[in-house]
N, C-alpha and C positions, 0 to 999 in steps of 0.2 A: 139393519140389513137393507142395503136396497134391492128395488126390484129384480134386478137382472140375478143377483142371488138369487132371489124365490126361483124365479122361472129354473133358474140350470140345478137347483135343488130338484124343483118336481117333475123336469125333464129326466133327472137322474131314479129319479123313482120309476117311470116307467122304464125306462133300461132296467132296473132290478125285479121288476115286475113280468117284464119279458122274458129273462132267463128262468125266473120261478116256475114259471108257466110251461116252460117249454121241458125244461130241465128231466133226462131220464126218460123219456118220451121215445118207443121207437117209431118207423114209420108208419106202422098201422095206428096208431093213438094218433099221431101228429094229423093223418088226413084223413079219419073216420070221420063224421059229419052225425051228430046224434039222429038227423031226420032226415029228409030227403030235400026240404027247403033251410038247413039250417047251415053253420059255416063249421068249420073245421078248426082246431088249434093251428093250424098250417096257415089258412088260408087268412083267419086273422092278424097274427102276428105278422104275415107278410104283410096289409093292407095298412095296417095299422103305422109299418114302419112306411109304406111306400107313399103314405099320407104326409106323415112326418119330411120325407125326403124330398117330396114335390113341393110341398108349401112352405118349408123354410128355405130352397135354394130360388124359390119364385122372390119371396121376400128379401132377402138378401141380396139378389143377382148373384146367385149361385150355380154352377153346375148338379145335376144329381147326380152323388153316389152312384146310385142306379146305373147309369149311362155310362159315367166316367171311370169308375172302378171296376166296371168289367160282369157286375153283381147279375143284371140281363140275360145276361149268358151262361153264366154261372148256373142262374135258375131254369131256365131252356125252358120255358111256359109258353105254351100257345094263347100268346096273349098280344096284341101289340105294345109296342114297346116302352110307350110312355102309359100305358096302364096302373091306376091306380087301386083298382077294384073298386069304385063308385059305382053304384047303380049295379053290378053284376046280378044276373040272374044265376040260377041254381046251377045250371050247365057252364056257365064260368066259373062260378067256385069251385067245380067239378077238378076244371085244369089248373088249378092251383093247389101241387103235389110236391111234397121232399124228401127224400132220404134220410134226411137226420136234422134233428135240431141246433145242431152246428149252423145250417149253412145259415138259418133264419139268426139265429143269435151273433154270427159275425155280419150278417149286412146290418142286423139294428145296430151291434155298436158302432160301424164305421158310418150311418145316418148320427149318432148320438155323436160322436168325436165331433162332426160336421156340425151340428148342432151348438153343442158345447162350445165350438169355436166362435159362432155368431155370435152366441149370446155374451159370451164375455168382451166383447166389442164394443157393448149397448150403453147408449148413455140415454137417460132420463129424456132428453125431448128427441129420443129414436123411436120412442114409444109412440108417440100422435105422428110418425109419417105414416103416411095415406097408402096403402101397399094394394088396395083395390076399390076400382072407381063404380065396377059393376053394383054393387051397392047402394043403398039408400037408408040410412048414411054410407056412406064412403068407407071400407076396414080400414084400421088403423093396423099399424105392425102390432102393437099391444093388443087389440081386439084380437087378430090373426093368430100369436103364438096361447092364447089361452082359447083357440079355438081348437088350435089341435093336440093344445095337451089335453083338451074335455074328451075329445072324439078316439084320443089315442089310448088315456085311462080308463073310457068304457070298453074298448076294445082288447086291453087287457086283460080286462073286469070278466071280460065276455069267455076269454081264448079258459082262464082259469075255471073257470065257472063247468063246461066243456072237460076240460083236464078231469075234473070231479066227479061227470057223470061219471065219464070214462072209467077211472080207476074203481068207482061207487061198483059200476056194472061187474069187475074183474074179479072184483071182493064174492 
């Protein structure tokens, strides 16, 4: 198996991990927040994918989904607009709300399509190109895409975990 396998393999796990998560979920599950500093099934899955969609069209010279497919608007968050949800404090999570788990589960597949498509482009020495300098050392595209599948599988880890209380509480 080469690498580019692996990756669009455990890229594909979190897409199946995101629908699990979300799946059945109305809007009150989706943006209840277990605590008052904690994150929501909403607001992760959105950040999660919105991570995903920033750093792989950085790396690639790609457009975001986000932006180009209309997805921004779709979501109508008082957010700006290249918002990732990095750093958000409690009152940002706050404004990351949705009506249904639809809307999160089609913008992650159409980040994962986008996704999907990179990767299977990849050859073996695309891996040590250099995708950021701010660094020391330097990210590699390789370092990069198992950066945010680590930060997108905890975040999935996260949204399910959450799902749990939730349903835990209803029971």
């Amino acid at each position: 198996m080469h690498a580019k396998d692996i990756l669009i393999e455990a890229y594909a796990r979190i897409q199946e991990e995101v629908h699990a998560a979300v799946e059945g979920l109305g809007p009150d599950d989706l943006n209840t927040r277990p605590s008052p500093d904690s994150n929501s099934v909403s607001w992760l899955v959105w950040h999660l994918t919105r991570v995903q969609d920033d750093h792989i069209a950085d790396a690639f010279g790609l457009d975001q989904v986000w932006l180009t497919q209309d997805w921004q608007k779709r979501f109508n968050l008082d957010l700006p607009r290249h918002d990732t949800g990095y750093g958000h404090s409690a009152a940002k999570v706050a404004k990351v709300r949705v009506d249904s788990g639809d809307l999160l589960t089609r913008y992650h597949d159409a980040v994962h399509e986008q996704t999907r498509t990179a990767l299977r482009g990849l050859t073996a020495g695309d891996l040590e190109r250099i995708v950021d300098e701010r660094w020391d050392p330097p990210v590699t595209l390789g370092v990069r895409l198992v950066s945010v599948l680590s930060d997108d599988l905890q975040h999935v880890g996260q949204a399910a975990y959450v799902r749990g209380l939730l349903q835990s509480a209803d029971a």
